[in-house]
N, C-alpha and C positions, 0 to 999 in steps of 0.2 A: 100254694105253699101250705104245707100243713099249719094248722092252727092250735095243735094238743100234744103237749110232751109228758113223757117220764125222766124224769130227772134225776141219774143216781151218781153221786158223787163217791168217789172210793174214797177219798179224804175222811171221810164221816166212819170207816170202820177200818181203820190203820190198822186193826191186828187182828180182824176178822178175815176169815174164808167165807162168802157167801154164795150162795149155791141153791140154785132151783130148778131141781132136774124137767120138773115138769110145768115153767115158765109157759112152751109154749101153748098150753093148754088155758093158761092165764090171760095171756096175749089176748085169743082168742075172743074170751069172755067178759070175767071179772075188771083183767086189766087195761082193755081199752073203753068198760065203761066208766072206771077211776080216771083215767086219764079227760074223760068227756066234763068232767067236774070243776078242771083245772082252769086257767086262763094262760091263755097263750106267752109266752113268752116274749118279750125285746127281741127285735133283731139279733143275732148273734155279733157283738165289734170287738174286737181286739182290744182287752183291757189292757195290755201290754206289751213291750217287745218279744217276751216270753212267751204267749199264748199262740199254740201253735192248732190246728182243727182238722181236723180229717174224718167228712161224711165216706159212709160205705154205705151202699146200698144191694140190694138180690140180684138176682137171674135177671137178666137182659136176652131176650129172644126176640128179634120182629121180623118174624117169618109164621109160617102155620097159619092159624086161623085168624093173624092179625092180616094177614097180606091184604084184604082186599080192602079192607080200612084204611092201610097206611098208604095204598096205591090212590085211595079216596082224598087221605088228608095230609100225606105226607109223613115225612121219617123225623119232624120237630114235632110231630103231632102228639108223640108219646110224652116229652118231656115238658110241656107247658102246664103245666101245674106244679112243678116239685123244680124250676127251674132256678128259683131264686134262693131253695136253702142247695142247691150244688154249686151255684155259684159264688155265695158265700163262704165256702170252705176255702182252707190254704192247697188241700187235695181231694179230690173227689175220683171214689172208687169204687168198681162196679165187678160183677161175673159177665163176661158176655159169652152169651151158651148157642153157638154156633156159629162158622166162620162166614167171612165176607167176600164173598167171590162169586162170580160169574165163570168159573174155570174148573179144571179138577173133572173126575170120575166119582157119582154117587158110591161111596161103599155101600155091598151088596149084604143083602139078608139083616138087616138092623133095620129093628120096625119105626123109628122115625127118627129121621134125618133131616137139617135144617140147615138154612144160607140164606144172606142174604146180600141185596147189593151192596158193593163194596163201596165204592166214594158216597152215596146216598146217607147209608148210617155212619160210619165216620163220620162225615160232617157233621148229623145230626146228634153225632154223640159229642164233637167238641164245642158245638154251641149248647150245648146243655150244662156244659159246665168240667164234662171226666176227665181227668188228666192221665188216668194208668187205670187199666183194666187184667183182669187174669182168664187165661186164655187154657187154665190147666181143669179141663168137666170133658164129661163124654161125648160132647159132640164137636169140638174143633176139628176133630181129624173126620166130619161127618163126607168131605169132600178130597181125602186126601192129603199128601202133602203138597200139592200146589194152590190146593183150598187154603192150606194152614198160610203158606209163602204169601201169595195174593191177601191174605188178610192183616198178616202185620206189614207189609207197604203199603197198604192203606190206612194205617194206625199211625204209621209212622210219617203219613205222608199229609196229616195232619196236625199233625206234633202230640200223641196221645201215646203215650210208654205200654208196654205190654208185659206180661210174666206167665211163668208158667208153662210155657212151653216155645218153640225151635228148633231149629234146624239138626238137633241131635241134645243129646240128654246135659251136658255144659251148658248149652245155650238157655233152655228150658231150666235149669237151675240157677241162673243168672239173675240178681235181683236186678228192677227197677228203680234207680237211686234219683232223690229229689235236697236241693238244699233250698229252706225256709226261715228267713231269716237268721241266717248261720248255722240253723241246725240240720244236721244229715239225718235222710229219713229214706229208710231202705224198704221193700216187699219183695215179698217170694211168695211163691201159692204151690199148689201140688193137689194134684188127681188121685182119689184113692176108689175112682168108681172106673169099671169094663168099658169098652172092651180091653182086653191088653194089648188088641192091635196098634191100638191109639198111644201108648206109654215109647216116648223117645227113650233109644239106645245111644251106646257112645258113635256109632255112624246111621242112624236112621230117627228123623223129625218125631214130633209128637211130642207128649202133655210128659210134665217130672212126675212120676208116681211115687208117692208119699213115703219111701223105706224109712223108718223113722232114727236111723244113723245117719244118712243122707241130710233130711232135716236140720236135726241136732249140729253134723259138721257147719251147715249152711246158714243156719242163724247167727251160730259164732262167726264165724268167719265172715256176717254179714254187720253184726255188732260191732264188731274188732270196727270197724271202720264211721258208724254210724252213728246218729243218737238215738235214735228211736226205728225199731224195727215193724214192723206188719207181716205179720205171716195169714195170709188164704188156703182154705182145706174145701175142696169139693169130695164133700164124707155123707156118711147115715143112710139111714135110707127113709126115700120117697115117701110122701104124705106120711108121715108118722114124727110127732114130737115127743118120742123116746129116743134118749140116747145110745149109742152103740158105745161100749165098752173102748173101744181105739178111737173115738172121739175125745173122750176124759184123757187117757194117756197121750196123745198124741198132742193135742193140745194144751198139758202141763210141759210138755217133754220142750213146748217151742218157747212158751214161757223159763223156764229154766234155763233154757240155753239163752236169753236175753231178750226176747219179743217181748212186747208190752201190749200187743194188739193181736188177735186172732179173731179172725174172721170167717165164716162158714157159709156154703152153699150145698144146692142140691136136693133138700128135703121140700123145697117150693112150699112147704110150713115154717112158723117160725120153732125155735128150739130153745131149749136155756140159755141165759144170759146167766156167766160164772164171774165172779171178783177171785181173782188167784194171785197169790201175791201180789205183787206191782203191776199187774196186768189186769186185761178183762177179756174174755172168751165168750164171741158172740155165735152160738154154735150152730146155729142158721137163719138168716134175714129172710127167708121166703122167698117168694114173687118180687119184682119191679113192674119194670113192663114186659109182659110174657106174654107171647101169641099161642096162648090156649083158654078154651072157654070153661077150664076146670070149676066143678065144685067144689072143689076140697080147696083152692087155695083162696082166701076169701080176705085177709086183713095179716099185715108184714107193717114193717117198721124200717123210717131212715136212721142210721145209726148218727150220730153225729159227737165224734170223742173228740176232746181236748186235753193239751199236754200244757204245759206251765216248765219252761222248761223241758227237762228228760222226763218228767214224772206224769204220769197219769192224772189229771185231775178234775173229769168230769165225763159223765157219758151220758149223753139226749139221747128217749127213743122217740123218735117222731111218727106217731103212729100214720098209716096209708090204707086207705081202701081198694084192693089189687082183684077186686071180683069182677073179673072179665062182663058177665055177663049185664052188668051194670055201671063200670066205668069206663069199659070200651078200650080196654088197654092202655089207659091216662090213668097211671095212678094217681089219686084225688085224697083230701085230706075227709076221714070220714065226719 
C-alpha cells in the first residue's frame, strides 16, 4: 500500500482554475520528492453517509514482457501491494489495454498486439478490488471482435462492469451505471487513438471514438439520470507530458456537460492534473501494472477522489513506483 500522498482539496480554491500544464514533469521529480517528506495518511473511512470515493488507476497490460513472470507468480501477483487502497474505495477503476481471450484472429501489420487469459485476469482483476474498467485504447480490438465478445463475458462473468466499447457504436457508448449509497454514479470512456479499424460503427464492434458532440450528448444524457458522472479519454501522445490541444477542449467540453471526473490514459507518463470548475481533469495516470520493461515509464500515481455528496471534495495522489525494471511489474509504493 502506498505510504506518500499529495493531497489536494478543490474546496480550498472555490474560485480558482488551477492548472499545471507541465505537472507531469513535477510528478516525476520535484513532486514525488515533496510527497517523500510527508507522513502517510489514516486509513481512508467514511466520515459520513455522504462520502463517496473512487480510486482510478493507469494502463493495465499483463501480457508482453510480463508473461513469463506472471506465468511464474501468477495473475494476483501484480496487485499485491496496492491491494488494500483498491479495496478501500466505493469503486475502483482502471484502463485495461488489451483484450482477454484465447480466441479471435491476431490483426495483421500492427507492431504490437496484446491478450491475455481470460478467466485468469478477470479473476485476478476482481480480487484486486476493480469493479468497471474501460475497454475504449488501441488495443481491445488487438484480437478482433470475438477477442472484444470473449473479453467482456469474461468481465462480466465475474461481475466487473466494462465501457467503452461493444458490440457496435450504442453499446460502446453505453455508460457503466453504479448506485453508492443512494447516489448514481455513471462512466463513459472514448478512444481518441488509431487504428480506425478498432472505432465501432452503428452495426460493427469496437472502442466509441471521442467525436466531441457525441461526448457532450452522452454526459448529459448520462447526468440527466445520475449524480456524479466519470468520463475516461484514451488521448495525447505516448511518453510525452505535454498536452495536446483536444486534451484541454475535450476535457472542459465533458466537464461542462456535467462530469465532475475525467480521467486520462495512453501517455504510460503521468500529465496535468487540472481543478476546472466543479470537476478535476487527471490528464494521464501513467503505468499500473504494464508488461513492458520501459524506461521512460518510471513513477505514476493512484488517483483516489472523494465526493461529499455531488460535490467534489478531495483528491489523493498516491504516488507508485511502476519501473518495470525494478518492481517487476508490482506496482510498489516508492
Amino acid at each position: 500500500m502506498p505510504g506518500r500522498v499529495f493531497r489536494y482539496r478543490p474546496a480550498f480554491f472555490p474560485n480558482r482554475r488551477a492548472v499545471v500544464r507541465g505537472l507531469g514533469l513535477v510528478f516525476a521529480g520535484a513532486f514525488l520528492a515533496a510527497c517523500a517528506t510527508k507522513p502517510a495518511p489514516a486509513p481512508v473511512a467514511q466520515q459520513s453517509p455522504d462520502v463517496i470515493s473512487i480510486v482510478a488507476v493507469g494502463d493495465i497490460m499483463l501480457d508482453g514482457s510480463a508473461r513469463p513472470e506472471l506465468k511464474k507468480y501468477g495473475y494476483d501477483y501484480p496487485f499485491d501491494r496496492t491491494r488494500k487502497v483498491l479495496e478501500g474505495a466505493d469503486i475502483a477503476f482502471a484502463n485495461l489495454e488489451g483484450p482477454l481471450t484465447d480466441r479471435g484472429e491476431r490483426v495483421e501489420d500492427k507492431k504490437y498486439t496484446f491478450r491475455s487469459p481470460p478467466a485468469e485476469v478477470s479473476g485476478a482483476l476482481k480480487r484486486a478490488g476493480f469493479d468497471v474498467v474501460s475497454l475504449a485504447n488501441n488495443h481491445t480490438m488487438d484480437y478482433g471482435a470475438e477477442g472484444l465478445s470473449q473479453t467482456i463475458g469474461a468481465l462480466q462473468q465475474v461481475g466487473i462492469q466494462h465501457v467503452g466499447a461493444g458490440a457496435d457504436l450504442a453499446a460502446a457508448r453505453t455508460p457503466a451505471e453504479f448506485t453508492v449509497r443512494g447516489k448514481r454514479i455513471a462512466f463513459l470512456a472514448y478512444s481518441l487513438t488509431f487504428p480506425e479499424s478498432y472505432w465501432a460503427g452503428s452495426m460493427r464492434p469496437g472502442t466509441a471514438f471521442g467525436h466531441e458532440q457525441q461526448i457532450v450528448a452522452d454526459v448529459r444524457a448520462a447526468r440527466a439520470k445520475n449524480d456524479i458522472v466519470a468520463v475516461s479519454f484514451h488521448w495525447g501522445q505516448e511518453s510525452s507530458t505535454q498536452l495536446r490541444e483536444y486534451q484541454t477542449r475535450l476535457g472542459h467540453a465533458a466537464i461542462d456537460a456535467g462530469a465532475s471526473l475525467v480521467i486520462g490514459h495512453h501517455p504510460h507518463v503521468l500529465q496535468a492534473v487540472e481543478h476546472y470548475k466543479g470537476g478535476v481533469i487527471l490528464y494521464s495516470l501513467g503505468n499500473f501494472a504494464f508488461g513492458s520493461y520501459s524506461h521512460k515509464a518510471r513513477t505514476s500515481v493512484i488517483a483516489r477522489v472523494r465526493f461529499h455528496g455531488n460535490r467534489l471534495s478531495a483528491v489523493d495522489l498516491l504516488p507508485i513506483d511502476v519501473y518495470n525494471p525494478d518492481v517487476v511489474f508490482q506496482p510498489t509504493s516508492p
